[in-house]
C-alpha positions in Angstrom: -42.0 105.3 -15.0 -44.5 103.6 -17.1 -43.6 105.8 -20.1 -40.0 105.4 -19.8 -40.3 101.5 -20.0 -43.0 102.0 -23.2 -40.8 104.3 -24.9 -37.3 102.1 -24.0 -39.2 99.1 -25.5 -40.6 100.9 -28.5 -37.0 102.2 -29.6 -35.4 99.3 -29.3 -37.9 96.9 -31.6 -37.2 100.1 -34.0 -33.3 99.9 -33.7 -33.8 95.8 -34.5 -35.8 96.3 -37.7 -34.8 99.7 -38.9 -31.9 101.1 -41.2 -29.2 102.9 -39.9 -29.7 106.1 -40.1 -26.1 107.4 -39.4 -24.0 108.7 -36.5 -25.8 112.3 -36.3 -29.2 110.4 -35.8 -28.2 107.9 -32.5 -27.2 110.7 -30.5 -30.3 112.4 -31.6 -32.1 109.7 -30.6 -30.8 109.0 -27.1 -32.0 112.4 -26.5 -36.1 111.5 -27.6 -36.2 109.0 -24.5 -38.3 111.2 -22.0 -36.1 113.1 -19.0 -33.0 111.9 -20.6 -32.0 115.6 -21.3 -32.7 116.8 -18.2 -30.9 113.9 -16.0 -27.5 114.0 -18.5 -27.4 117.8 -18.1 -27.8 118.0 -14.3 -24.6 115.2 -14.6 -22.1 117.6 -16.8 -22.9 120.6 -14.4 -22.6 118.5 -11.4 -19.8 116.6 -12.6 -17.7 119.9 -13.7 -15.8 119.7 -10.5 -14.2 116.9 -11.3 -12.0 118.7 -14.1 -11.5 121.3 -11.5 -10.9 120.5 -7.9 -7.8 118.0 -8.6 -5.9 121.6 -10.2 -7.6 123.8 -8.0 -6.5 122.1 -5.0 -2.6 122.3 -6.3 -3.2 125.7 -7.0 -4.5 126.6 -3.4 -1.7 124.8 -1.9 1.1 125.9 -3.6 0.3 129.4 -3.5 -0.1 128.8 0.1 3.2 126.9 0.8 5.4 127.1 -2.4 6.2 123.8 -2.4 4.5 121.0 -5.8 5.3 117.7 -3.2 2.8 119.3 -0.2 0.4 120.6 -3.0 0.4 116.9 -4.4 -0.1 114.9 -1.1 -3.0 117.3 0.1 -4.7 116.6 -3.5 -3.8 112.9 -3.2 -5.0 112.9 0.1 -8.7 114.1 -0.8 -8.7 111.4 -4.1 -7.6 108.8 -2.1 -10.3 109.6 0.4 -12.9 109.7 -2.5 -11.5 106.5 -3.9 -12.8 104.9 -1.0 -16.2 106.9 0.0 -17.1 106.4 -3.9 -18.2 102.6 -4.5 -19.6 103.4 -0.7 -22.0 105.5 -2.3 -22.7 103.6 -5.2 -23.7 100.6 -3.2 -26.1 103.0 -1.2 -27.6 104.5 -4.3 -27.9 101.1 -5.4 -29.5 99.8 -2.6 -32.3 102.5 -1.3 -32.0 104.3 -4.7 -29.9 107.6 -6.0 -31.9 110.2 -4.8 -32.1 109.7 -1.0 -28.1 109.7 -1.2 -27.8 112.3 -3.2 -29.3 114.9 -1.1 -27.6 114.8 2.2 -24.4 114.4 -0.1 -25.0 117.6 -1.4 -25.0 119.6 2.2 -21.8 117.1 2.9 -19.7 117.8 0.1 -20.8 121.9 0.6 -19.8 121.9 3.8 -16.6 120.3 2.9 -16.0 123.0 0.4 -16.5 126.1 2.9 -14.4 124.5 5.5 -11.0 124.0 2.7 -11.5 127.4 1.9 -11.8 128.9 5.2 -8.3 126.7 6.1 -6.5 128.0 3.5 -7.7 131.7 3.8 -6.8 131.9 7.3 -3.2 129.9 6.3 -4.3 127.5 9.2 -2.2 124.5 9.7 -0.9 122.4 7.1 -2.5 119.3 9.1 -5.9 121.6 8.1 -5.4 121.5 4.6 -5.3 117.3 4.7 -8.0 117.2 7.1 -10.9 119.6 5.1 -9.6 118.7 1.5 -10.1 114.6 2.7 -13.7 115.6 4.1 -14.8 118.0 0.9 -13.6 114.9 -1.3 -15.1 112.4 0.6 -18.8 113.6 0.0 -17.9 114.5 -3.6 -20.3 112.0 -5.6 -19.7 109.8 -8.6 -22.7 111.7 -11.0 -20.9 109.8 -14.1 -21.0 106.3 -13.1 -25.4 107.7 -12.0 -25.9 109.3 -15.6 -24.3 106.2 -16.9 -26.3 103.6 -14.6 -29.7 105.5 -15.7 -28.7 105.3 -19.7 -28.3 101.6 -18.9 -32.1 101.3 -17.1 -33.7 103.3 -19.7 -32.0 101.3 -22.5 -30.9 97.6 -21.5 -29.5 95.9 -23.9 -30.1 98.5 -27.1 -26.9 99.5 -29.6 -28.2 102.8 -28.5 -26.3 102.6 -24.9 -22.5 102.5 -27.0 -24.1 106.1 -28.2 -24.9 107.4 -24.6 -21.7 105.9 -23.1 -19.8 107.6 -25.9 -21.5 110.8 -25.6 -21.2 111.2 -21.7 -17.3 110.3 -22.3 -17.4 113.4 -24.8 -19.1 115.5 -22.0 -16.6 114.1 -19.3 -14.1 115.2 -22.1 -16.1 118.5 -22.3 -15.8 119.2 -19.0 -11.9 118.6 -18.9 -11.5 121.4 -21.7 -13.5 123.9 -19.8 -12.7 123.1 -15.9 -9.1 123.3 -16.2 -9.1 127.0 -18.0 -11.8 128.0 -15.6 -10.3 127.1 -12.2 -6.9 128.6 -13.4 -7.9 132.0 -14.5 -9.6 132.0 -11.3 -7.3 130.9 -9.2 -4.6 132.9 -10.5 -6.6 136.3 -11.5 -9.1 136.3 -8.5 -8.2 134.7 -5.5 -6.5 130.7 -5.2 -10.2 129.6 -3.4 -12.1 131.3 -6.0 -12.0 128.1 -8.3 -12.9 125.7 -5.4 -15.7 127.9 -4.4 -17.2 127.6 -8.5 -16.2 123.9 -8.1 -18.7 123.2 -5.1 -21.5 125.5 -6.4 -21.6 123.6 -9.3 -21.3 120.2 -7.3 -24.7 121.5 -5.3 -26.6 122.7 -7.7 -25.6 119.2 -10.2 -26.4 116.7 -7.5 -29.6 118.4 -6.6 -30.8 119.0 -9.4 -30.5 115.1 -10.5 -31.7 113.9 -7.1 -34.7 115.3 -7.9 -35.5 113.3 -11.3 -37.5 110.6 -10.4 -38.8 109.2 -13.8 -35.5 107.9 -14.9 -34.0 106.7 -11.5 -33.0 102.9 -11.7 -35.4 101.8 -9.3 -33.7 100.5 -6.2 -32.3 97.0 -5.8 -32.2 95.7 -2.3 -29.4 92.9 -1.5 -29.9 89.5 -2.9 -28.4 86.4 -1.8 -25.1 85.9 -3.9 -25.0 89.3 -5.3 -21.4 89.3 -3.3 -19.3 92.4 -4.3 -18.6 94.4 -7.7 -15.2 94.1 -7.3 -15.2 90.2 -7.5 -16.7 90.5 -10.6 -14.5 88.2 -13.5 -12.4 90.8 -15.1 -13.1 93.8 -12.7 -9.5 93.7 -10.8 -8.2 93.8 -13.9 -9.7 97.1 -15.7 -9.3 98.5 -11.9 -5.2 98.3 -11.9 -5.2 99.6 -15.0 -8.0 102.7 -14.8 -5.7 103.1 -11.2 -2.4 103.6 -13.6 -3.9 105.9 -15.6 -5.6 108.0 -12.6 -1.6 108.3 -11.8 -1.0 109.4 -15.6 -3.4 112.3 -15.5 -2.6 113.5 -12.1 0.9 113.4 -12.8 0.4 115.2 -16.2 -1.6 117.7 -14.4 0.7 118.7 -12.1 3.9 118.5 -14.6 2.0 120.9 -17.0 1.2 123.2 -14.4 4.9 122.9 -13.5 6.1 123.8 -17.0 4.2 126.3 -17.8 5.5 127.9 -14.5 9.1 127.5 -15.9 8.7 128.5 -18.7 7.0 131.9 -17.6 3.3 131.1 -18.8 1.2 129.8 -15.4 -2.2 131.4 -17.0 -2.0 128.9 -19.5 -1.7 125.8 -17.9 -5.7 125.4 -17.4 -5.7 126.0 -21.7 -3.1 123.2 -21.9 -5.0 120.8 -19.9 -8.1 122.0 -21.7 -6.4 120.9 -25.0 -5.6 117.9 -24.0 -9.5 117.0 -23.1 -10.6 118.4 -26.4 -8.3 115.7 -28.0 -9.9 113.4 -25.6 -13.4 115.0 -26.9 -12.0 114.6 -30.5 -11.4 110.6 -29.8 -15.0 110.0 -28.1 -16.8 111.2 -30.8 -14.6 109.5 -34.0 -15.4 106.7 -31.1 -18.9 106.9 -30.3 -20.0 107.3 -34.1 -18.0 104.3 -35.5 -19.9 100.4 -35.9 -17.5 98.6 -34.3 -17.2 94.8 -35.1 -14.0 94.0 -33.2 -14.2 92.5 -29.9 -14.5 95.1 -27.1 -11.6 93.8 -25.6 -9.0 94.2 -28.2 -10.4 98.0 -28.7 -9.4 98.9 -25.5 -6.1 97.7 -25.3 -5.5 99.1 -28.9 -7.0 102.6 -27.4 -4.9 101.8 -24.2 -1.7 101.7 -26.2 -1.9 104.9 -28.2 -2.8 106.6 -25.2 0.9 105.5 -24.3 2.5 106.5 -27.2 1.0 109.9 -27.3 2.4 110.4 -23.9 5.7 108.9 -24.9 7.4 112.6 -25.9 6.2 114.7 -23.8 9.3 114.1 -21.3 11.4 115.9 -24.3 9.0 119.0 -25.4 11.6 122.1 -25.5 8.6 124.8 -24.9 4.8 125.7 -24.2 3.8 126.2 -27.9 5.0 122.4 -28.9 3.3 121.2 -25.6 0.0 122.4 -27.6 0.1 120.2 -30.4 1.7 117.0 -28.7 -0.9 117.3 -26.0 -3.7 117.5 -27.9 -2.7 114.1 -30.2 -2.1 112.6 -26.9 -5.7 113.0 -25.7 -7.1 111.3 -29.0 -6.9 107.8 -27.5 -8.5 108.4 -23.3 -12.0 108.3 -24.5 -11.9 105.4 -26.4 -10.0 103.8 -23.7 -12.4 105.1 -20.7 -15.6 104.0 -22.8 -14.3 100.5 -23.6 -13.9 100.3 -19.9 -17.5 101.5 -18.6 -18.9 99.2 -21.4 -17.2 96.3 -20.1 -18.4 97.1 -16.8 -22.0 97.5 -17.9 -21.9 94.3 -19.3 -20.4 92.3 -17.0 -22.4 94.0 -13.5 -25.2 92.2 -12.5 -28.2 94.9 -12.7 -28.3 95.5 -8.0 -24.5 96.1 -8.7 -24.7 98.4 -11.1 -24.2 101.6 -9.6 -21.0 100.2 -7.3 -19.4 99.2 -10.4 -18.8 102.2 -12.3 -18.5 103.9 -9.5 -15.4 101.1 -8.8 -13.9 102.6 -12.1 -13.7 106.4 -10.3 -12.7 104.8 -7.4 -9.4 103.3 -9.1 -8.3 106.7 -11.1 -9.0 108.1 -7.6 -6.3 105.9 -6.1 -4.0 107.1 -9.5 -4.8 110.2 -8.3 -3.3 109.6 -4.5 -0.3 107.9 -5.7 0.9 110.0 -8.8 1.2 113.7 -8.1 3.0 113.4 -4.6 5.9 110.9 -6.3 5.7 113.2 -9.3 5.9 116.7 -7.3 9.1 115.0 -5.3 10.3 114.5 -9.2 10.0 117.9 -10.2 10.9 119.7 -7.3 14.2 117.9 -7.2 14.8 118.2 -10.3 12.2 119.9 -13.2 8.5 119.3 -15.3 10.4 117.1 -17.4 11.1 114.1 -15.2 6.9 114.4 -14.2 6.3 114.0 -17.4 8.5 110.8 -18.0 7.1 109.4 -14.5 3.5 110.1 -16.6 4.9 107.8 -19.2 6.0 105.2 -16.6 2.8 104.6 -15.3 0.9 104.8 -18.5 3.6 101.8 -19.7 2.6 100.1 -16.2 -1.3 100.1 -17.2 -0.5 98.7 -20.7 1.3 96.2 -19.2 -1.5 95.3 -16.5 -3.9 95.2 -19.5 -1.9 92.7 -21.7 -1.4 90.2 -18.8 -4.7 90.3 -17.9 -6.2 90.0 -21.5 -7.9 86.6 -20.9 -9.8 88.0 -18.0 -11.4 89.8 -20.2 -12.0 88.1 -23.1 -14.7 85.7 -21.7 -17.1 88.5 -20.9 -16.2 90.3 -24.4 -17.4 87.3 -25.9 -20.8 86.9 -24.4 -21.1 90.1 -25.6 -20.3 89.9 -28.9 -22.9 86.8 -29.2 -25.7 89.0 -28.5 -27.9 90.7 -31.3 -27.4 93.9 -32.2 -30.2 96.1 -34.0 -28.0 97.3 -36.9 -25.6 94.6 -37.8 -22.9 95.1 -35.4 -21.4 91.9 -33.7 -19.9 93.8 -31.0 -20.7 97.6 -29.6 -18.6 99.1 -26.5 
């Protein structure tokens, strides 16, 4: 631990009197701290899941019952569930430290798995379905909002954290290419549970394999006096109601593309569409991530936060699969950007015993997106078609903008305070 701190001070007095030395070097050099390679890749591979349980439960359940609305509400049913158990666990791990959560998780959230995928392969009840998927999710744990709260011990107040946050947006990103492709070809070449089966493995091994990593673990914080709650936090509310918005965007895009692409003939290829539209997220982080950014952090993510809106804007009119490519993949450019303005703010604003909660608060809203979108927009497109899913996408993307503009000034105060502190190379403000 000793080493960590040594080498977190070192780089920093570097950062304040040295050059630039361009976008390729910072995320070089998040990657010299020791154990920071080892703790960010146990993240992505225990993280996958998250690009792949969401799908791979609407694939499950509508093979099982035909209908989008049931596959929806079982899938909302398990994020909402998460939503909850989420800043639960992050107050835990910030209170007797990650790894002593982590572990029993891991049995939890495996257990979970084997009893969603026994439900479904014996075509038990539906009431089954709600009961196992609610459980499996509820022990699924935040490893983003972990990864992230370690990058913030090991670097404080360095430039170099806007490099970490960016890159583990692009790995998030990353993730979203890959998970979707992977839990539909298995799903629909090997057996529906086959991709919720890969989902948990990875889950295990992921949260294992970082609950193990001492050296960089943010040591624990037990509860001081006036620490209160995350969520009380000046500002928080507001980033919440809108990160909730656009958890209903992306389920609801999820489950209109997989729509679609059944209408128009081309199911396989509903895991590449969603994966296109995370490599335009992927795209966006980096352009993101690389940039000196003097403009308040603020302003960035509601400019991010409305191009994310217009990219969605025509996607209720695409005419076929092929077009869906292209517009999908412009409409991704602007999430990262808009998630990484949002984690910064967080960051920032947390006290340090909170930390944990905090991001984890972030999950926790897109996880209540995820509850509320995809049963209203499987009702939508089972009355009616794909289409009307993807203008309800566009609805509640125009309802997060909206949330965001109103509750500017909430914001600003903290992006402020920010902006006044000094940043090794030059820059007035970094997200």
């Amino acid at each position: 631990m000793a080493d960590v701190r040594t080498e977190r001070a070192r780089r920093r007095a570097d950062r304040e009197r040295g050059p630039d030395r361009g976008a390729t070097s910072r995320y070089l050099e998040i990657f010299r701290i020791p154990g920071s390679r080892r703790f960010s890749a146990a993240g992505f591979v225990g993280r996958w899941p998250m690009a792949m349980v969401g799908l791979g439960v609407i694939l499950v359940v509508s093979s099982v019952t035909g209908r989008y609305a049931i596959a929806g509400a079982v899938a909302a049913t398990g994020a909402l569930c998460y939503s909850f158990s989420a800043p639960l666990i992050g107050r835990l791990a910030d209170r007797v430290g990650q790894g002593r959560v982590l572990r029993p998780l891991a049995a939890a959230n495996a257990a979970g798995a084997v009893a969603f995928i026994a439900c479904a392969q014996l075509r038990a009840p539906l009431w089954t379905l709600f009961l196992t998927s609610a459980l499996y999710l509820s022990a699924m744990p935040s490893l983003g909002s972990m990864v992230r709260s370690r990058w913030s011990f090991l670097l404080g107040d360095s430039p170099l954290l806007h490099t970490a946050f960016s890159f583990e947006s692009v790995a998030d990103e990353l993730i979203f290419v890959t998970g979707p492709v992977l839990v539909t070809l298995l799903a629909t070449q090997l057996l529906p549970v086959a991709g919720i089966a890969v989902a948990a493995a990875l889950a295990v091994t992921g949260t294992a394999l970082l609950a193990g990593q001492h050296g960089t673990e943010p040591p624990a914080a037990p509860r001081q006096h006036g620490d209160g709650h995350a969520i009380t936090t000046r500002g928080v509310p507001v980033i919440m109601l809108v990160f909730a918005a656009l958890g209903g965007m992306f389920g609801t895009i999820d489950i209109s593309t997989v729509a679609f692409a059944t209408e128009s003939h081309a199911r396989p290829l509903a895991g590449f569409i969603l994966g296109t539209y995370a490599l335009g997220s992927a795209a966006g982080g980096l352009w993101y991530g690389a940039r000196r950014w003097r403009a308040p952090l603020h302003r960035r993510f509601l400019v991010a936060l409305a191009g994310m809106v217009a990219g969605v804007a025509p996607m209720w009119a695409l005419p076929s699969v092929p077009v869906l490519f292209g517009v999908i993949f412009f409409c991704g450019l602007s999430i990262s950007p808009t998630l990484i303005a949002g984690f910064s703010f967080i960051e920032r604003t947390m006290p340090r015993g909170l930390l944990n909660e905090g991001l984890a608060l972030l999950s926790t809203a897109i996880g209540v997106g995820l509850a509320v979108g995809p049963p209203l927009a499987g009702r939508l497109i089972d009355a009616r078609d794909a289409h009307w899913g993807y203008a309800f996408a566009l609805a509640c993307g125009i309802v997060a903008l909206l949330v965001g503009l109103l509750g500017a000034r909430q914001l600003r105060p903290a992006a402020g305070k920010a902006a006044a502190v000094p940043s090794g190379d030059g820059r007035g403000d970094v997200a």
